[in-house]
C-alpha positions in Angstrom: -24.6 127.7 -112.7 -22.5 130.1 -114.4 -23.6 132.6 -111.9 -22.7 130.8 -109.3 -18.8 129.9 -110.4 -18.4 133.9 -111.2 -19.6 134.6 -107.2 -17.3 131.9 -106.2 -14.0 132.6 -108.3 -12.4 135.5 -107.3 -11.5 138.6 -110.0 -8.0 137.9 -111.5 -6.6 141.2 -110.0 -8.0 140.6 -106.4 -6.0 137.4 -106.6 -2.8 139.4 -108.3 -3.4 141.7 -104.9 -3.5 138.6 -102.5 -0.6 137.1 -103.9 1.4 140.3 -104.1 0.2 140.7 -100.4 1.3 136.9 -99.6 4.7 137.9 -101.2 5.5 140.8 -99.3 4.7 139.3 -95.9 7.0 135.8 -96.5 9.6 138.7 -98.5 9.6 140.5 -94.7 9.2 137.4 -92.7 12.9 136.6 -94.8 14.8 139.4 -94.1 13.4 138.7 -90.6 14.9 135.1 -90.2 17.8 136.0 -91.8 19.0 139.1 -89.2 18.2 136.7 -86.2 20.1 133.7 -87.7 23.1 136.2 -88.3 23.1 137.6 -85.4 22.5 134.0 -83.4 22.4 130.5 -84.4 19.9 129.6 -81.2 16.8 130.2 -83.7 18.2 128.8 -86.5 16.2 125.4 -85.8 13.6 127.1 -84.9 13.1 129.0 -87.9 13.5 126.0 -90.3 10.7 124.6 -88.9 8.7 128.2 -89.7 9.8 128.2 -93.0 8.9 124.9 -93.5 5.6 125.0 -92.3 4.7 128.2 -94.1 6.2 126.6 -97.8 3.4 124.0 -96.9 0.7 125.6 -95.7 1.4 127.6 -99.1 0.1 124.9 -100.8 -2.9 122.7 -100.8 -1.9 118.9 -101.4 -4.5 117.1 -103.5 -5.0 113.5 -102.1 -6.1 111.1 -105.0 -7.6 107.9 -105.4 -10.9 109.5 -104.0 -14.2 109.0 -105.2 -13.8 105.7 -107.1 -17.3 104.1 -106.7 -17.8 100.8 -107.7 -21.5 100.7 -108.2 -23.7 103.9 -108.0 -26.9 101.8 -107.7 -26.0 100.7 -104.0 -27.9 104.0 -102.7 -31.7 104.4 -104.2 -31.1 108.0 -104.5 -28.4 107.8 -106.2 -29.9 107.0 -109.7 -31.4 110.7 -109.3 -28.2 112.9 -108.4 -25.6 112.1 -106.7 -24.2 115.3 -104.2 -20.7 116.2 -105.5 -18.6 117.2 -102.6 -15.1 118.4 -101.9 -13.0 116.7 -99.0 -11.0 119.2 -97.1 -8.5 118.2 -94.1 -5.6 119.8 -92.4 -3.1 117.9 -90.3 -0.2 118.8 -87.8 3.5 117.8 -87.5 3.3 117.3 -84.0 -0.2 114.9 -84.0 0.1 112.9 -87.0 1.6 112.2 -90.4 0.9 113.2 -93.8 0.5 109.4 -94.8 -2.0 109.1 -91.9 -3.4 112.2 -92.8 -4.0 110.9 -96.0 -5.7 108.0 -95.0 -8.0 109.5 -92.7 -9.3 111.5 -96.1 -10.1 108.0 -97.9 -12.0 107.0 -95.2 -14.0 110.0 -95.1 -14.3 109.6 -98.8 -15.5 106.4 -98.4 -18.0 107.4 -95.5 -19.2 110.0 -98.4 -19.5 107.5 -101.1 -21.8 105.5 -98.7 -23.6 108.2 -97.5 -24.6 108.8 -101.8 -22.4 111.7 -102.5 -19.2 111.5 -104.9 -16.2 112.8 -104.0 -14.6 115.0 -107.1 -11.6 116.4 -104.8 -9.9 116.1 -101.5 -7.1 118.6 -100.6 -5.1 118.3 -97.3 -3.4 121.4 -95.9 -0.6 121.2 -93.3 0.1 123.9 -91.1 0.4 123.7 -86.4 -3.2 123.9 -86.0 -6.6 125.1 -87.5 -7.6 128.7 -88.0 -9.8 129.6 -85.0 -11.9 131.3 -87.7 -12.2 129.3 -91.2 -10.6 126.4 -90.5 -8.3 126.6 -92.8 -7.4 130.4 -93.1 -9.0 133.2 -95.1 -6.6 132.5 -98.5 -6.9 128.8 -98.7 -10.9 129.2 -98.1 -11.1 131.1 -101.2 -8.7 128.6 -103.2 -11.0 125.8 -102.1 -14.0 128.2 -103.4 -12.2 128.6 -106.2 -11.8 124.6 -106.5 -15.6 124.3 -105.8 -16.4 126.2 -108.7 -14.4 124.7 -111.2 -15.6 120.9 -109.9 -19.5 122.1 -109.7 -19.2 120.9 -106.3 -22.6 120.8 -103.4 -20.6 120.1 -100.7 -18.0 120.3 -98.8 -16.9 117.5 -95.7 -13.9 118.9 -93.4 -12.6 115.5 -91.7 -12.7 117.3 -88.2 -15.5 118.0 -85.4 -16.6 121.4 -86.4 -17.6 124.0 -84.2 -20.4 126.0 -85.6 -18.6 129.5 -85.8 -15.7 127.7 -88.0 -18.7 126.1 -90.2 -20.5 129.3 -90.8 -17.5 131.5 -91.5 -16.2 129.1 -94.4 -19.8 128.4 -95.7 -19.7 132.4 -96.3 -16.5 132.3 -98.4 -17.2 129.1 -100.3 -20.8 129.6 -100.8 -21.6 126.1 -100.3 -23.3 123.9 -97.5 -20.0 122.6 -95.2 -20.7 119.7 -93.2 -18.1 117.8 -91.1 -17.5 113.9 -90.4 -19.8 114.0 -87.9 -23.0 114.6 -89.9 -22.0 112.4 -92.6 -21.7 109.5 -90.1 -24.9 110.7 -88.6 -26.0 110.6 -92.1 -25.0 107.2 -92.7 -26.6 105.1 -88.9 -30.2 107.3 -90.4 -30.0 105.6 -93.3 -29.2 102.0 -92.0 -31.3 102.3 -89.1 -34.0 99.4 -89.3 -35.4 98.4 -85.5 -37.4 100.8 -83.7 -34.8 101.7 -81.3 -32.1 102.0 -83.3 -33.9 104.8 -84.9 -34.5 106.1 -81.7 -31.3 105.5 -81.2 -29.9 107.8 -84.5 -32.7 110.4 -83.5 -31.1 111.4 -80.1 -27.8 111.3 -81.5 -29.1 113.6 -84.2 -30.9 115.6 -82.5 -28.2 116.1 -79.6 -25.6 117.3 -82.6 -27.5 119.7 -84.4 -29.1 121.7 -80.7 -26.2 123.9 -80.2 -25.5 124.3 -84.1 -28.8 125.9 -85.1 -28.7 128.7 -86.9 -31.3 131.3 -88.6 -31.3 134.5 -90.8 -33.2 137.6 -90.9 -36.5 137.7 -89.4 -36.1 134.1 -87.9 -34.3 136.0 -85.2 -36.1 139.0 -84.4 -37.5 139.4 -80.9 -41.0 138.8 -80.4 -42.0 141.5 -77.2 -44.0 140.0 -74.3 -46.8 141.7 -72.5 -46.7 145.2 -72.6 -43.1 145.6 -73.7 -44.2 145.8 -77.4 -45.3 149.4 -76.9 -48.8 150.9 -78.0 -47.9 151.4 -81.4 -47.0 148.0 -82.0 -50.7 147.0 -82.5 -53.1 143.8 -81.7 -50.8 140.6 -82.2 -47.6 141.9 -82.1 -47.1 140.9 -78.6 -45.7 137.3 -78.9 -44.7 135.0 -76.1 -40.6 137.0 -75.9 -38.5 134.4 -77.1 -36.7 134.1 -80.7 -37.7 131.7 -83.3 -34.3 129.9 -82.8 -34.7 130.0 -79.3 -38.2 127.9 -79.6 -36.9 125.5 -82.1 -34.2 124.5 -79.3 -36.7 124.2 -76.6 -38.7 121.6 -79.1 -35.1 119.6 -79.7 -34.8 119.3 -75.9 -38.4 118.2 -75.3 -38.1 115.8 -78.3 -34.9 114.3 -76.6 -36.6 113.6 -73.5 -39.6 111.6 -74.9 -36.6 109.9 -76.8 -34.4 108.9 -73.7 -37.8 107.8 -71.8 -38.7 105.4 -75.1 -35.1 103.6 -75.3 -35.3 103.4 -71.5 -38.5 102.1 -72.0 -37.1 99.2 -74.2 -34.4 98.2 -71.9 -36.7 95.6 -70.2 -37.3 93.7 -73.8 -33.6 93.3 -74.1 -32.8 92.7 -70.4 -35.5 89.5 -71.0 -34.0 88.0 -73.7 -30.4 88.8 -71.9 -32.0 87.2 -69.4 -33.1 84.1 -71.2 -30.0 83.4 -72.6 -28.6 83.3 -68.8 -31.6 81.5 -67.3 -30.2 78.6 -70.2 -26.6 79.1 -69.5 -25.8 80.0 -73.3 -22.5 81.2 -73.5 -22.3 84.4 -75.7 -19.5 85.4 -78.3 -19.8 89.1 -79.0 -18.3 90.3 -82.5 -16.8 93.6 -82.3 -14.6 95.4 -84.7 -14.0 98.5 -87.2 -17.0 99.2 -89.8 -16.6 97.3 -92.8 -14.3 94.6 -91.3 -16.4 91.5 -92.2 -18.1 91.4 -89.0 -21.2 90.4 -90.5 -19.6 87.9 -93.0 -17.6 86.1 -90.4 -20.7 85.6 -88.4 -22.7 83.8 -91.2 -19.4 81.4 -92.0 -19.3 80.5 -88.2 -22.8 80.0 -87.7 -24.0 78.9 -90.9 -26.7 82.2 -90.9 -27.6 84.5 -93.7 -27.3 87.4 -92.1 -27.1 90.6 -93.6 -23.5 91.2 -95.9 -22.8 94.2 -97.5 -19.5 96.1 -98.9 -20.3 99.1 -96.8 -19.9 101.1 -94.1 -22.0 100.8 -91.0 -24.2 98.0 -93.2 -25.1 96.5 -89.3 -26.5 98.6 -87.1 -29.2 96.7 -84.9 -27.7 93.5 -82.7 -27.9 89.9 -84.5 -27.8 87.2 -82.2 -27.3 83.7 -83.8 -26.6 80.0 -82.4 -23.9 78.0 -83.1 -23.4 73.9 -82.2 -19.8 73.2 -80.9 -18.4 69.9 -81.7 -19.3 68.2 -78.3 -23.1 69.3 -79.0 -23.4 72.4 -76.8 -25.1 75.5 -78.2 -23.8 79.1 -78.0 -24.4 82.1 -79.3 -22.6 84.5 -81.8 -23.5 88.6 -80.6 -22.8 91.0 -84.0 -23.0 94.1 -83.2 -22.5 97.5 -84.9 -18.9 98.7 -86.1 -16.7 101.2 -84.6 -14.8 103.7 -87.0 -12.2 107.0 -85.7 -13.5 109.6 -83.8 -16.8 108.0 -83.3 -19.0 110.9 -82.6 -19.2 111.3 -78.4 -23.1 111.3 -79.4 -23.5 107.9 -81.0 -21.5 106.3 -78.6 -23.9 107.4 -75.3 -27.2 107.0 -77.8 -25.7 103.3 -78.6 -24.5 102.6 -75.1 -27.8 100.4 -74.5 -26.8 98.1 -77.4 -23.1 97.7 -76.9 -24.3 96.7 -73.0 -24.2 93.0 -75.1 -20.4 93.1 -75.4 -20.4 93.6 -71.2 -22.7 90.8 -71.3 -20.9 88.2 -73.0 -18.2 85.1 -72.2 -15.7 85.5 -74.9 -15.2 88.6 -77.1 -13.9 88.1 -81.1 -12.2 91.5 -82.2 -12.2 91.4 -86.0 -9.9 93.6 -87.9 -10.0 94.2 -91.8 -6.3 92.3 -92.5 -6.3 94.1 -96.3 -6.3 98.1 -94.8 -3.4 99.8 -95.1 -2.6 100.2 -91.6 -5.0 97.8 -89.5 -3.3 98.4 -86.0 -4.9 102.1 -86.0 -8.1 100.3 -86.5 -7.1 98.1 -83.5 -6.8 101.3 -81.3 -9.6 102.9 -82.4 -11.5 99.9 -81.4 -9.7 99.1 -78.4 -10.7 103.3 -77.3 -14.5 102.7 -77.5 -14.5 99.6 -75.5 -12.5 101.3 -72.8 -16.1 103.5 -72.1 -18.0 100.4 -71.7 -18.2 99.2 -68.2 -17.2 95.4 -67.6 -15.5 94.8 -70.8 -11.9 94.6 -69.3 -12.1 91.3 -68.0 -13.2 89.5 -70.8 -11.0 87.2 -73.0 -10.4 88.6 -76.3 -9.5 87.1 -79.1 -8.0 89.1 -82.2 -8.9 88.0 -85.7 -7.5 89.5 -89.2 -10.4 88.3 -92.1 -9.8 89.3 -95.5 -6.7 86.6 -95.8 -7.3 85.9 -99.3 -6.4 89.9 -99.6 -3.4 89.7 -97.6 0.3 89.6 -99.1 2.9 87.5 -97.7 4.9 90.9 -95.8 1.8 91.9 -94.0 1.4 88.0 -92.6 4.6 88.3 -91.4 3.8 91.3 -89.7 1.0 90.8 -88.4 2.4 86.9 -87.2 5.4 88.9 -85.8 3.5 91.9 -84.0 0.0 89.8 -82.4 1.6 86.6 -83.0 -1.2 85.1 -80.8 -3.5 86.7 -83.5 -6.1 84.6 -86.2 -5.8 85.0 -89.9 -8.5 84.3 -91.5 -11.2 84.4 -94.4 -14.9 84.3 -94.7 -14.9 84.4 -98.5 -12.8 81.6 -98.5 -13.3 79.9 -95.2 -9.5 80.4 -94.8 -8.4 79.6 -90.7 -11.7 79.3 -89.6 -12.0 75.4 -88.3 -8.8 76.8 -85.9 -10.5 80.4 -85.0 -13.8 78.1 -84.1 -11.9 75.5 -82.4 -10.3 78.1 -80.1 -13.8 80.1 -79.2 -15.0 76.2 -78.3 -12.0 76.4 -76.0 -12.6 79.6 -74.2 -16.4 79.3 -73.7 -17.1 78.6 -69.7 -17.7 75.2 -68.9 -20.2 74.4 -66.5 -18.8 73.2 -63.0 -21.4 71.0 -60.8 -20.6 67.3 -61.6 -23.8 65.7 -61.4 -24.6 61.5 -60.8 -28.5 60.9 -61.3 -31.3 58.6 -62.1 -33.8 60.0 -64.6 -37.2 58.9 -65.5 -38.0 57.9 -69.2 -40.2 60.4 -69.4 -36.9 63.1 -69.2 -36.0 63.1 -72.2 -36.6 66.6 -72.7 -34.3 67.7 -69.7 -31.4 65.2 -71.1 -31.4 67.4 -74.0 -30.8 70.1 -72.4 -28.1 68.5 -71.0 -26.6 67.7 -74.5 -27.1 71.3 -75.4 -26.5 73.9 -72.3 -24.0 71.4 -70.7 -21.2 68.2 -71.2 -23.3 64.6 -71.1 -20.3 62.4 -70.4 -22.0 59.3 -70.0 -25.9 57.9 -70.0 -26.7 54.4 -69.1 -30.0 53.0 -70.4 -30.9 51.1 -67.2 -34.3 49.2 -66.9 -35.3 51.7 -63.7 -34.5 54.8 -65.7 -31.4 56.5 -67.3 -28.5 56.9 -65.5 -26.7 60.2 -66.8 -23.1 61.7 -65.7 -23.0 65.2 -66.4 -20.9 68.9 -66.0 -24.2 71.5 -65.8 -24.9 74.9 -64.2 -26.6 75.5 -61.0 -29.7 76.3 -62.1 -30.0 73.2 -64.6 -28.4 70.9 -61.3 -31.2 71.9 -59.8 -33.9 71.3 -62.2 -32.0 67.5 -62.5 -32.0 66.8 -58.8 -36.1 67.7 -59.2 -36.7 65.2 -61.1 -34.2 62.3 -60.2 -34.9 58.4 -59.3 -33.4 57.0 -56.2 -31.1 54.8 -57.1 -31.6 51.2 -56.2 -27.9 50.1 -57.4 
C-alpha cells in the first residue's frame, strides 16, 4: 500500500515545478488582460469571465455530505470490503449550476453506495467544458491522484458518459480503475435483475457498453499472421487465423448480442398474452412510472393492498408487477409498476428495456410519482417526462402527478408544489396521507364501458353476472321467476357474450 501512495503522490519538487509553471502562465496571461483592457474596454467583460473561470478551475471544490450509509449490511458483499471510491465531476456556466452540479454528485454517490462501494470524496471542478484528453486536465488529474492516495481509494466514478480515450488517459495518471455513471448503473439493474428477461435485458445493455470500450495490453494485441504471411521462419503453429485477440473478443460480444435480441424477442409473445388477457377482460390498467427511489413500489402496495417488494434503494424494481385493485362500485383494475427512471439514463438500458416499458403504452391512466422530499423534484419531473417522450403512444394518455413522501415535506415546498402543479397529489404511503383522494380520482379516470345492455339471464349465469360486477357497472338486477333481469354498462366483447346467453323476455 505504501508503494502504491509513493507512485501516486507526486515528488514535492515536481509539484514546486508545476506550480511555478502554473504561476508563470496566469502571471503572463495578466499582463495580457491588462494591455488589452487599457488599450480597449470592448474585452473587459470578456476577460472577467476568463479570469473567473481560470480562479475556479484552479481549484477543486469538495462536495460533502457524500458517503453517509445508513446500513452496510444492505449489499451481501459488503460485509467483505466495501470498494472505496472517489466522485469526480466538472460542470459549466453555460449548462448548469454549481448547486445542480452538486446534486448530480449525491446522486451518483448514492447510485455508488447501492451499487456496495463507499464514497470517501467527491470533488467538482468548473471550467467551459472537459479536457478532450483527461477529462479534467493534466494538473487536476494528478491532484485527484494525489487525493486517491491519501483516501486509499479503488475507484474512481466521473458523473459523465465517458469515452474510452478520456477513461484510459486518466486511469494512467491516477493509477486506479475509472469507471463512469454508466457502469455503475449498469452495475446496479445486474444486481437487481431477477426474471429471465430482465437479465437478458441488463446483458444486452452490458454487453452493448462495454464493445467499443474494450481494451488489451501487450501480447493481447499482437497480430496473429494468416496463411503464408507468417513467413518460413515463423514455424508450425504460428500461423493463426489474422485477427487480434481484441478483435475476436468483439466478434464474440456481437454474436452474444444477437442470440440475446432473438431470446427477448422470443419472450414478447408471453407478455403480448397476458397483455392480451387483460384486454380480452376489459381490465383497465394504471401504469406507475416515476424517478428511482420515488416510492413507486410503496405506493403500489398502499393502493392495492399487495406486498410487493419495498426497499430504500435505487433501482430496488426492475421486472414489471402487475396487481388488482377493487374500485368502490366493485370493478377490478389493475395497478402496472414498473422500473424507475433516473438522469441520463444510459441510451442502452432504455432500447434493452423498451419491451418492458411497452406496458406504460398499453395502459388507460398513467400515475407519475415524484419523491416530494428531494431537493429539487421538478428536475426529476423532466427527467421523467424525457424518457417517456421515446416511447411510442404515451402522449395521449391522462396523467396524473403525484408527490409521496408528504410526511417528509415542509410547509414552503407544499406551497410550491400547490402553487407550481396545483392540479398535482400530495401524498404518503408511510402514512397513508391523500391517498383515499389520489384513489378516488384514478376511479374517476378509468374508461367506462359504453354499450348499455337490457337482458334476461338464466339462473344458471351467475358466473357471467360476475363479470359484470367486476369488468363493468351492474346498475340494476331484478330476480324475476323466468330468470334475472340485469341492466348493465359493459364492453363489446362481454355485450356479446351476454346477448349469447339471454332469455326472451316474456314481459
Amino acid at each position: 500500500m505504501v508503494e502504491t501512495q509513493q507512485q501516486n503522490k507526486p515528488t514535492e519538487s515536481t509539484e514546486q515545478q508545476h506550480n511555478a509553471n502554473d504561476a508563470g502562465v496566469l502571471t503572463s496571461s495578466s499582463d495580457v488582460l491588462l494591455d488589452t483592457q487599457t488599450e480597449s474596454g470592448y474585452y473587459a467583460e470578456h476577460n472577467d469571465e476568463l479570469w473567473r473561470e481560470r480562479e475556479s478551475r484552479n481549484e477543486l471544490k469538495h462536495v460533502t455530505g457524500l458517503g453517509e450509509l445508513q446500513d452496510v449490511t444492505e449489499v451481501e458483499y459488503r460485509k467483505i470490503r466495501l470498494e472505496r471510491v472517489v466522485l469526480v465531476g466538472v460542470w459549466s456556466s453555460r449548462e448548469t449550476t454549481q448547486s445542480q452540479a452538486e446534486e448530480s454528485l449525491r446522486e451518483l454517490a448514492a447510485l455508488a453506495e447501492t451499487a456496495g462501494a463507499q464514497v470517501v470524496d467527491g470533488v467538482l471542478q468548473h471550467r467551459a467544458k472537459p479536457d478532450a484528453a483527461t477529462y479534467v486536465g493534466s494538473g487536476k488529474a494528478r491532484e485527484i491522484a494525489d487525493i486517491v492516495a491519501v483516501n486509499e481509494a479503488d475507484t474512481i466514478i466521473v458523473d459523465a458518459d465517458l469515452p474510452p480515450s478520456q477513461r484510459r488517459a486518466l486511469e494512467d495518471v491516477t493509477r486506479v480503475k475509472v469507471v463512469d455513471r454508466t457502469a455503475v448503473i449498469l452495475d446496479i439493474f445486474a444486481q437487481h435483475a431477477q426474471s429471465r428477461e430482465g437479465k437478458a435485458q441488463v446483458e444486452l445493455a452490458q454487453l452493448q457498453y462495454m464493445l467499443p470500450r474494450l481494451r488489451g495490453w501487450g501480447a493481447a494485441l499482437s497480430r496473429q499472421a494468416g496463411g503464408r504471411a507468417a513467413g518460413a521462419d515463423a514455424g508450425i503453429g504460428s500461423r493463426g487465423p489474422g485477427e487480434t485477440k481484441i478483435e475476436m473478443d468483439r466478434r464474440v460480444i456481437r454474436t452474444r448480442i444477437a442470440r440475446l435480441r432473438k431470446q427477448i424477442a422470443q419472450m414478447a409473445p408471453s407478455r403480448q398474452v397476458k397483455r392480451g388477457s387483460r384486454r380480452r377482460t376489459g381490465l383497465p390498467t394504471v401504469a406507475v412510472v416515476g424517478y428511482t427511489n420515488a416510492g413507486k413500489s410503496s405506493l403500489t402496495n398502499r393502493l392495492t393492498g399487495s406486498s410487493e417488494l419495498v426497499e430504500n434503494a435505487l433501482f430496488a424494481t426492475l421486472d414489471t408487477a402487475v396487481r388488482r385493485a377493487k374500485a368502490e362500485d366493485g370493478r377490478r383494475y389493475a395497478y402496472v409498476d414498473t422500473v424507475g427512471f433516473v438522469r441520463r439514463l444510459p441510451t442502452q438500458l432504455v432500447e434493452a428495456f423498451k419491451s418492458t416499458l411497452e406496458e406504460v403504452a398499453e395502459a388507460d391512466l398513467i400515475v407519475h410519482v415524484v419523491d416530494g422530499s428531494h431537493p429539487d423534484p421538478f428536475s426529476q419531473i423532466d427527467a421523467v417526462n424525457d424518457v417517456l417522450k421515446d416511447i411510442d403512444g404515451v402522449a395521449g394518455i391522462p396523467t396524473l402527478v403525484v408527490f409521496n413522501k408528504a410526511d417528509l415535506i415542509d410547509e414552503p415546498k407544499r406551497e410550491r408544489i400547490h402553487k407550481l402543479m396545483p392540479d398535482a397529489f400530495v401524498v404518503s404511503s408511510a402514512t397513508g396521507e391523500g391517498l383515499t383522494a389520489l384513489r378516488e380520482q384514478v376511479e374517476s379516470l378509468l374508461p367506462r364501458p359504453d354499450v348499455e345492455i337490457t337482458a334476461l339471464l338464466p339462473y344458471t349465469a351467475g358466473s357471467l353476472v360476475n363479470r359484470i360486477r367486476e369488468f363493468g357497472q351492474l346498475h340494476s338486477i331484478d330476480y324475476r321467476d323466468d330468470g334475472m333481469a340485469v341492466v348493465a354498462s359493459v364492453d363489446d366483447r362481454l355485450a356479446a357474450a351476454i346477448m349469447d346467453q339471454a332469455l326472451p323476455d316474456a314481459e
